[in-house]
LUMKEDO-833534 format. One record per residue (C-alpha): y, x, z; residue in one letter. Coordinates in steps of 0.2 Angstrom, whole numbers, padded with zeros to 4 digits, always signed. Layout:
BEGIN
YXZa ...
end
This chain:
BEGIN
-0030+0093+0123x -0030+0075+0118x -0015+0066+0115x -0012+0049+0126x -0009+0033+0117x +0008+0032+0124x +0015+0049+0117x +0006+0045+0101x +0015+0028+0098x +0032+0036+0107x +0033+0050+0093x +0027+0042+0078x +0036+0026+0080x +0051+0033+0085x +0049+0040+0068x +0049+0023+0059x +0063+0012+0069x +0076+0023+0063x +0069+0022+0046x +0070+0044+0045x +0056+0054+0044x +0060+0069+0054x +0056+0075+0071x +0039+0081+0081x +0022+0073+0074x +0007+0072+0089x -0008+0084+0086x -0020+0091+0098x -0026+0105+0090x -0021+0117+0072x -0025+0105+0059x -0027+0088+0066x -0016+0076+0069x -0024+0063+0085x -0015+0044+0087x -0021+0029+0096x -0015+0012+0094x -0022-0006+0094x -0023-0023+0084x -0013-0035+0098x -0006-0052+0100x +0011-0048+0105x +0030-0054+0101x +0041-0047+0089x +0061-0050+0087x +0062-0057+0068x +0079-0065+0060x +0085-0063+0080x +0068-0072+0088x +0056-0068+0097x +0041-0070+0087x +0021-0071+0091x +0013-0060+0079x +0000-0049+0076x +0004-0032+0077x -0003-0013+0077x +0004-0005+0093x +0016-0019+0097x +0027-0012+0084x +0033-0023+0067x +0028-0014+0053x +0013-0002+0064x +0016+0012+0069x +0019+0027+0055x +0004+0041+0051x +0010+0055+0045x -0001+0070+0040x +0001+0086+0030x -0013+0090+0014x -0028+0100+0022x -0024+0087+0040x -0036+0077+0047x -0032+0062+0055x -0042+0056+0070x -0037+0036+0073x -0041+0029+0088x -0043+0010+0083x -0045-0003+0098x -0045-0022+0093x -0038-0034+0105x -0037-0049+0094x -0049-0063+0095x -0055-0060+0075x -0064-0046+0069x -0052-0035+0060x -0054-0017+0052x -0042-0005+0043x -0040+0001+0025x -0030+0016+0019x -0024+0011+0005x -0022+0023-0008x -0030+0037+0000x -0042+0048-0010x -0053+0049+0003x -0072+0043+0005x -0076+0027+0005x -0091+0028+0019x -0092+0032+0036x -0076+0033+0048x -0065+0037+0034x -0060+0021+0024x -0075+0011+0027x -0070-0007+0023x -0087-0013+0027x -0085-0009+0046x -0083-0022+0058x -0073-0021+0073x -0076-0036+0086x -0064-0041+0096x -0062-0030+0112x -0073-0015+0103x -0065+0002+0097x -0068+0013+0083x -0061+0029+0078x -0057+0035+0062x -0054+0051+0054x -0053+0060+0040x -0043+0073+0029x -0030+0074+0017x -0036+0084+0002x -0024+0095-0011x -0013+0084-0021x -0013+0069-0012x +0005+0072-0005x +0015+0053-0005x +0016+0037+0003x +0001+0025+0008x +0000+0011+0018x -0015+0004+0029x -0019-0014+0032x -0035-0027+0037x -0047-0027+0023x -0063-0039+0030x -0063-0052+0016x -0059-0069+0021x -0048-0063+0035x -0035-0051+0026x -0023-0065+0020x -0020-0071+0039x -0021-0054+0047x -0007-0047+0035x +0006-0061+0034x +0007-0063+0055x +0009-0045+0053x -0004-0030+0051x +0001-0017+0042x +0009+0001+0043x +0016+0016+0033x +0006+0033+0028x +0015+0049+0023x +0007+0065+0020x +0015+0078+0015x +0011+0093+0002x +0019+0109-0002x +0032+0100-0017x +0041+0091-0001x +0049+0110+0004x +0057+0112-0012x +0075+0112-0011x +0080+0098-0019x +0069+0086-0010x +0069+0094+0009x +0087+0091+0011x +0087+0075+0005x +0088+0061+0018x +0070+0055+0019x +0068+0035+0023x +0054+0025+0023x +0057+0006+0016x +0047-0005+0021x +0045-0020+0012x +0038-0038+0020x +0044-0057+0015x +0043-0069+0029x +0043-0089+0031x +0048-0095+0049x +0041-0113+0056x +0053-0114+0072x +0050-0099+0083x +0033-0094+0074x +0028-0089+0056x +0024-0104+0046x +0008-0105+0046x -0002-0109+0027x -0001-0123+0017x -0017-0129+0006x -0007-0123-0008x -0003-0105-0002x -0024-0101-0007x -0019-0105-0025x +0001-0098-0029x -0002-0083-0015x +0009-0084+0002x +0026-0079+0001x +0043-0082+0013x +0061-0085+0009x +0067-0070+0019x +0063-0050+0016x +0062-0040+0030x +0064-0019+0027x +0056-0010+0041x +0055-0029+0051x +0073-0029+0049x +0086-0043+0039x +0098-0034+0029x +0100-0019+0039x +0114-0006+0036x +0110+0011+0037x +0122+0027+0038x +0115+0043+0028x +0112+0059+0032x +0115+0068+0015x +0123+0065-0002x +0105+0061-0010x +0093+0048-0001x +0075+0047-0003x +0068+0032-0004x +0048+0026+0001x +0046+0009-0006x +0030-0002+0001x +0027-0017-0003x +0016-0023+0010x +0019-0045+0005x +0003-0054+0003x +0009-0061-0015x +0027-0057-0019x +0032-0047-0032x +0047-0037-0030x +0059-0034-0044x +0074-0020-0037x +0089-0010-0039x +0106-0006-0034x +0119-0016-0031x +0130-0006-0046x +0117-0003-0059x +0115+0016-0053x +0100+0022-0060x +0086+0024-0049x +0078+0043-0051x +0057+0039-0048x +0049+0053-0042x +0032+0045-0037x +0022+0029-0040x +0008+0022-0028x +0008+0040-0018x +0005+0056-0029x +0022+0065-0037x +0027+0062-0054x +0028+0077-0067x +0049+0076-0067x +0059+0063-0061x +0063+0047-0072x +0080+0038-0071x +0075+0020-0072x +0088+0004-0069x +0078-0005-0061x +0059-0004-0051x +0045-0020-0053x +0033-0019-0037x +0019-0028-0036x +0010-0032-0018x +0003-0015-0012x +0013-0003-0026x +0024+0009-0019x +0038+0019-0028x +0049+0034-0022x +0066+0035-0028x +0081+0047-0027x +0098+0040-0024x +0112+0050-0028x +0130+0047-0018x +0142+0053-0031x +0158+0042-0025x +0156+0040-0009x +0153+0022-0009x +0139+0013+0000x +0128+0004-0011x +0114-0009-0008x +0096-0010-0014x +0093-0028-0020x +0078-0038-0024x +0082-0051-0041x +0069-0065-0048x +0054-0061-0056x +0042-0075-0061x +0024-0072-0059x +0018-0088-0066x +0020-0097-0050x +0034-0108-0039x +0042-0091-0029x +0054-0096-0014x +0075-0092-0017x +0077-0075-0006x +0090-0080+0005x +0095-0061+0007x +0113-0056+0001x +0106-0039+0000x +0091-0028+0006x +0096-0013+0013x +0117-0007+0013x +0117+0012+0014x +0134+0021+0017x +0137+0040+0012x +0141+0052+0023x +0162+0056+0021x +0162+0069+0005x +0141+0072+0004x +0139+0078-0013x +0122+0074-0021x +0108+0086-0022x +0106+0091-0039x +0088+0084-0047x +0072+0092-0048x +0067+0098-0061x +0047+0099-0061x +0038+0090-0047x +0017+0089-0051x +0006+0095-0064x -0003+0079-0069x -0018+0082-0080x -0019+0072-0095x -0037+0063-0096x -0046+0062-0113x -0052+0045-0118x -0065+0052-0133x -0073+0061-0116x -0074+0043-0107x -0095+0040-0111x -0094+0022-0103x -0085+0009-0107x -0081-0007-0097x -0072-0023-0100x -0067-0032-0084x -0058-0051-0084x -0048-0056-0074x -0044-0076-0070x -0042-0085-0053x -0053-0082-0041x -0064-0071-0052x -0068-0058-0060x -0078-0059-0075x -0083-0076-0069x -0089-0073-0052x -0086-0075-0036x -0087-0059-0024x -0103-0058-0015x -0109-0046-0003x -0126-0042-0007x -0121-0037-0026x -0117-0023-0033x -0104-0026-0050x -0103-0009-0058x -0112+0007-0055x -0104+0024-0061x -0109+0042-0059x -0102+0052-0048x -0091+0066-0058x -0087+0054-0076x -0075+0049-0081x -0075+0029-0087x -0063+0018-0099x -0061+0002-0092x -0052-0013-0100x -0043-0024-0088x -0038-0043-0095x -0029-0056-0086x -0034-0072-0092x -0025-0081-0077x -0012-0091-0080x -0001-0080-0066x +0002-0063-0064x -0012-0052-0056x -0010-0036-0047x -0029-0024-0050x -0033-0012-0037x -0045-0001-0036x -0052+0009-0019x -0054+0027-0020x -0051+0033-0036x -0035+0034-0042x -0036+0030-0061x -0022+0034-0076x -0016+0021-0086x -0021+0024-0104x -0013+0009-0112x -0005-0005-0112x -0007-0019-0124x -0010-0005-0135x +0004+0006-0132x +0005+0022-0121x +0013+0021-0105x +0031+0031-0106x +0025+0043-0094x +0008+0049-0084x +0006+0045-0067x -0009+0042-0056x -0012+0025-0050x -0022+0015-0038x -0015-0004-0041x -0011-0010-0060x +0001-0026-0064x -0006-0038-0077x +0007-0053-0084x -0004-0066-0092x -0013-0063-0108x -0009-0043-0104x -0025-0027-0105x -0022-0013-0099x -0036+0004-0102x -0038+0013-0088x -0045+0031-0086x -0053+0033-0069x -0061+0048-0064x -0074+0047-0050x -0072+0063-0043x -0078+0070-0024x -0083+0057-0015x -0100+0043-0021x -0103+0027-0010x -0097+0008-0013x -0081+0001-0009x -0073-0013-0018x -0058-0020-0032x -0050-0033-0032x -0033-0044-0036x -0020-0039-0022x -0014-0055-0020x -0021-0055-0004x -0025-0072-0003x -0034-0070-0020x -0045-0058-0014x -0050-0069+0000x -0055-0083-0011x -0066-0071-0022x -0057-0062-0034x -0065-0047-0031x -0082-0035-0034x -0092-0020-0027x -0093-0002-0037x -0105+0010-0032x -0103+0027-0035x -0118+0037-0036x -0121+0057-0036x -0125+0065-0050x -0144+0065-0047x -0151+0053-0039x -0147+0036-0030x -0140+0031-0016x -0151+0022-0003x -0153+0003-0001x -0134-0005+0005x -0135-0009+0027x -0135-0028+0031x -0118-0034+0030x -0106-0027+0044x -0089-0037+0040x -0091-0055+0043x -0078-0069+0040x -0079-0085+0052x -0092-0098+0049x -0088-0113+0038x -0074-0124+0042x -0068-0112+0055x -0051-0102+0052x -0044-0086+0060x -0033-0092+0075x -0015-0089+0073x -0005-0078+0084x 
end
């Protein structure tokens, strides 16, 4: 039995205004989970006003997927905007082709598409999906297009994360212009877009009341440009337990938590006194003009009366540890504005070719003047070094943050999947200038056939993407 629209969006979003993931999810048969939703113009409450935006199934941020590993997801995606738009799923190890996270797909406005694929072993954490056809993704984010991903594995039963009281945060800054988002200034192509006001979950300064002594905590950071530098409002440490989806080895007490546009971060918070706390967000300068935050605070959460904190896990994932003497190729990529090893994006070319199964070096420079957040589709990647010195602990990642002057190596292992897809800076407005480039992943023997005419297309010169 297929699953309405309207039950989809009732059970899943449900999900996500009360910032607690618990409760039924929609599925229509053992193992797959079925959603629809659209791409809409329609009005969102924002700092108390009723705001034109463009929103995923009416909701700000869209609606939450949340799958199980060994799940398939089967998206039913209607566009009713008057631009072509698609969907990326970022994060997810999944293949890069067909109606899984093709961002070469074009979806015209009043077409449908529907997506599926499945959640492989391992891939437990939180994602997050957005536009991705280049020269549109800057727009279509800031007036509002993006949503949460969970998937969950067999680590999320044990003990001392089940009872804890599971929140999704998500992150969005916000600029107003009267009673519409402010619309982009010649300068927000160069420094990045970014608002005075940081929303969590479309939310100002919400407070929320706990259900347990321990709170877990699903950090996105779905802003076009700025970074967020957190922690708590009494210098409590910060227990990681995942960065950019998959689990850590064993949790990491940290002080405070640097996310660049896209990252994400899971964190326990332990209630030991009974006193509410706040997640605040402090300056970080990224080589550019940032507006003052006008939040007092991002997030107030209150305890539950005598809660007494779960105790902390003591193993979460087994992370293998890649060997770079077995890396055969070696690349150097730089990174300034708008290119990447001096060019321009462009369709019709492919930058790097790998072979499906190796495993590569690659090492990342910014030579930019700003900061610089690398992502890479696909493939998650370890980082080996930085600036010559090995990360404190190993994690698998999918975006890297680069200061100026900084190199980071990166291990990536180009496992299951071949086809082409992209990397690029995450400042989304970055990307749309050209600060980006194809990879193609080819099977071990053989090639892949000739690339399909473009399918994506960005409005013709001098044109721009209509505002909500």
């Amino acid at each position: 039995m297929e699953l309405g629209r309207r039950a989809a969006l009732g059970i899943l979003g449900g999900g996500l205004t009360a910032a607690f993931l618990g409760g039924p999810r929609p599925r229509s048969e053992p193992g797959l989970v079925e959603v629809a939703f659209d791409a809409a113009t329609r009005p969102a409450r924002i700092l108390g006003r009723r705001v034109p935006m463009w929103l995923y199934g009416g909701r700000f941020p869209g609606p939450l997927l949340a799958m199980r590993e060994g799940e398939t997801l089967r998206l039913r995606f209607t566009n009713r905007l008057p631009d072509p738009t698609n969907l990326h799923f970022h994060g997810m190890h999944v293949p890069p082709t067909g109606r899984a996270d093709n961002i070469y797909l074009q979806i015209p406005p009043g077409e449908r598409f529907t997506y599926e694929f499945t959640a492989g072993p391992g891939t437990a954490g939180t994602y997050w999906y957005h536009p991705h056809c280049h020269e549109l993704v800057a727009r279509q984010m800031w007036f509002g297009l993006s949503g949460p991903i969970v998937v969950r594995g067999p680590l999320d039963a044990m003990p001392e994360l089940a009872a804890a009281d599971d929140r999704l945060v998500v992150l969005r800054d916000v600029a107003m212009a009267g009673e519409a988002l402010a619309d982009f200034a010649i300068d927000d192509w160069y420094e990045g877009k970014e608002g005075p006001h940081l929303l969590v979950n479309g939310a100002f300064e919400p407070e929320w009341r706990m259900r347990a002594g321990t709170a877990r905590l699903r950090l996105i950071n779905t802003c076009n440009a700025r970074h967020l530098r957190l922690r708590l409002s009494d210098r409590r440490p910060l227990f990681l337990i995942a960065l950019d989806g998959p689990f850590l080895e064993r949790p990491v007490a940290v002080e405070e938590i640097l996310l660049a546009p896209a990252q994400r971060a899971e964190v326990l918070v332990r209630f030991e006194d009974g006193r509410p706390v706040e997640l605040r967000a402090f300056h970080y300068n990224r080589g550019v003009p940032t507006p003052r935050l006008e939040n007092r605070f991002l997030l107030r959460m209150i305890p539950p009366a005598g809660a007494r904190p779960l105790p902390l896990p003591d193993r979460l994932a087994t992370i293998p540890r890649l060997d770079p003497a077995g890396a055969r190729v070696r690349r150097r990529l730089v990174l300034s504005m708008f290119l990447i090893d001096g060019r321009r994006y462009r369709y019709e070319r492919v930058d790097i070719r790998a072979r499906l199964g190796e495993t590569e070096l690659w090492r990342v420079r910014n030579l930019g003047t700003m900061d610089h957040p690398f992502h890479l589709h696909t493939w998650p990647f370890q980082i080996h070094r930085r600036d010559g010195r090995a990360p404190p602990f190993r994690a698998w990642r999918d975006t890297v943050h680069l200061r100026p002057g900084e190199e980071v190596e990166l291990l990536v292992p180009f496992r299951n999947f071949a086809g082409r897809t992209l990397y690029h800076c995450h400042i989304a407005e970055h990307a749309d200038r050209g600060m980006m480039g194809t990879i193609e992943v080819v099977p071990e023997t053989g090639a892949l056939p000739p690339p399909p005419p473009p399918i994506c297309f960005a409005p013709r010169a001098g044109a721009a993407p209509r505002r909500p």
